[in-house]
C-alpha positions as CSV (number, residue, x, y, z in Angstrom):
1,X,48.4,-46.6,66.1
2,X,51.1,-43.6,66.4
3,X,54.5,-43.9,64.9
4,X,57.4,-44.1,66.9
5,X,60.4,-42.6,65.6
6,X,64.1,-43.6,67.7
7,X,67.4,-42.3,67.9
8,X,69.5,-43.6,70.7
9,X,67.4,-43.2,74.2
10,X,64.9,-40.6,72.5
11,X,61.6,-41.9,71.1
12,X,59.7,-39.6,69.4
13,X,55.6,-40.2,68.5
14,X,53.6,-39.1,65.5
15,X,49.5,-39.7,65.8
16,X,50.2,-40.2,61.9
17,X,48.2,-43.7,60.1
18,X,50.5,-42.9,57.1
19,X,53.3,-41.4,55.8
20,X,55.6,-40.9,53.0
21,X,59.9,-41.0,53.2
22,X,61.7,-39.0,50.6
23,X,65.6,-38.4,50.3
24,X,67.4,-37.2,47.6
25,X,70.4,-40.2,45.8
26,X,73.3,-39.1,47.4
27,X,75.9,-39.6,43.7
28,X,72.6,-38.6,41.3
29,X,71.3,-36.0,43.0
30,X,67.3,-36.9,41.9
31,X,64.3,-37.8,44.7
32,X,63.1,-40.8,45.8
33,X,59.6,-41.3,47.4
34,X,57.9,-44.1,49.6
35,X,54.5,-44.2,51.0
36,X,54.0,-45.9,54.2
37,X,50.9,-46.9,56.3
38,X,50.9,-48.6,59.5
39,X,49.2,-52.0,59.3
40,X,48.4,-54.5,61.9
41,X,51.6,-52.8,64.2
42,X,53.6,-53.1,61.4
43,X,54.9,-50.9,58.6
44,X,53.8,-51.7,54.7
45,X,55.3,-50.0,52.2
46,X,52.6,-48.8,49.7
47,X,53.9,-47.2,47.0
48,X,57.4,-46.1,45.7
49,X,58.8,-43.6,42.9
50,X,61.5,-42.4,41.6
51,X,62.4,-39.2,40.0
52,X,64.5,-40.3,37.3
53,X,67.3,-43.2,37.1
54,X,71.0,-43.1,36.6
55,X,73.6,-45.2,39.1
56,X,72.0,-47.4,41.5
57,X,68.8,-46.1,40.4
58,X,67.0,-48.3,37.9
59,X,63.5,-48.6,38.3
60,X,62.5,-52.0,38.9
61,X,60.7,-54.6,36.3
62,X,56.5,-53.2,36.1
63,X,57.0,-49.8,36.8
64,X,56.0,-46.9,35.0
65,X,56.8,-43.6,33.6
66,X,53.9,-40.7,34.7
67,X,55.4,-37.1,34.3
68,X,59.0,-38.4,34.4
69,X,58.3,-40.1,37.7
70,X,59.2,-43.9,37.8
71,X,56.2,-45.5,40.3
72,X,55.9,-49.2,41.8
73,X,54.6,-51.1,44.1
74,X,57.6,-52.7,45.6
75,X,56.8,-56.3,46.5
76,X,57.8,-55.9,50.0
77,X,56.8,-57.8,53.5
78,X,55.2,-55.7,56.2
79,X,58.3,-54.6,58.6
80,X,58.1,-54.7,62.4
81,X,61.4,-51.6,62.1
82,X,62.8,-49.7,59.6
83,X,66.6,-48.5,60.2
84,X,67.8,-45.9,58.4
85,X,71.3,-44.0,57.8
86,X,71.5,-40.8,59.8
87,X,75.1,-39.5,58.2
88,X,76.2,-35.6,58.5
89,X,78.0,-36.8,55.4
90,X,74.9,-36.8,53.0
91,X,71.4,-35.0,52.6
92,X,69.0,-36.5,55.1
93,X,65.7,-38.2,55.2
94,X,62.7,-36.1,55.0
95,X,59.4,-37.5,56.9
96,X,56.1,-36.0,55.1
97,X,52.5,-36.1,56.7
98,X,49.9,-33.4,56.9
99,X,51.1,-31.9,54.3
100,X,54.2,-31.5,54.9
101,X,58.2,-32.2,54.9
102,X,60.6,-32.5,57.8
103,X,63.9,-33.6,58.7
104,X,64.3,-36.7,59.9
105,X,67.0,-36.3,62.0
106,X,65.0,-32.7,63.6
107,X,62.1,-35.7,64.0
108,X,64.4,-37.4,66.1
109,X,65.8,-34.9,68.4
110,X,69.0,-34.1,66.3
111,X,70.7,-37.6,66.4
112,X,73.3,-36.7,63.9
113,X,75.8,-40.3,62.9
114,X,73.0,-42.5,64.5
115,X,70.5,-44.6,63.0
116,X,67.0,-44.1,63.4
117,X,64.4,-46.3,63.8
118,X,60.9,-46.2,62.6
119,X,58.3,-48.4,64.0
120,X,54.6,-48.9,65.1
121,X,54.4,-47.8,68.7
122,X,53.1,-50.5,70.8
């Protein structure tokens, strides 16, 4: 099941099965990481870290320190959409699969101040 990726009228696909979200804290300037998979036509988040804490940024309760990388498993429900911030005013989302990072907003044809969805495609 591809994933869909929307800004506005614009829908973008990805054959992907999983993938992982990274942006950077907009105040604390340190990386954050979550891994995706679709499920079922819905999205579960697998895993999440964080490269450091500071404001806004404590790890939660159970996870752990590897190489100054906080990881957890964040007790989430499987999502039918994720909506995410698409502001000129801060560093973007980056969208990693195959081995590598993209903009989001280049992802989703350049929708600058407009969210963007992420979903299963049906």
């Amino acid at each position: 099941m591809p994933l869909c990726i929307a800004a506005g009228a614009l829908v973008t696909t990805l054959a992907v099965e999983s993938f992982t979200l990274a942006w950077t804290h907009s105040i604390e300037k340190t990386r954050w990481e979550e891994d995706w998979r679709l499920a079922g036509g819905r999205l579960q988040l697998v895993e999440a870290r964080i490269r450091g804490s500071g404001a806004g940024m404590e790890p939660p309760a159970g996870a752990v320190l590897e190489n100054g990388v906080w990881r957890y498993r964040p007790a989430l429900a499987p999502l039918a959409r994720l909506r995410l911030a698409n502001s000129a005013y801060t560093a973007g989302h980056e969208l990693c699969f195959d081995g590598r990072c993209r903009p989001l907003a280049a992802l989703a044809g350049g929708a600058e101040n407009k969210p963007v969805d992420l979903y299963a495609c049906p």
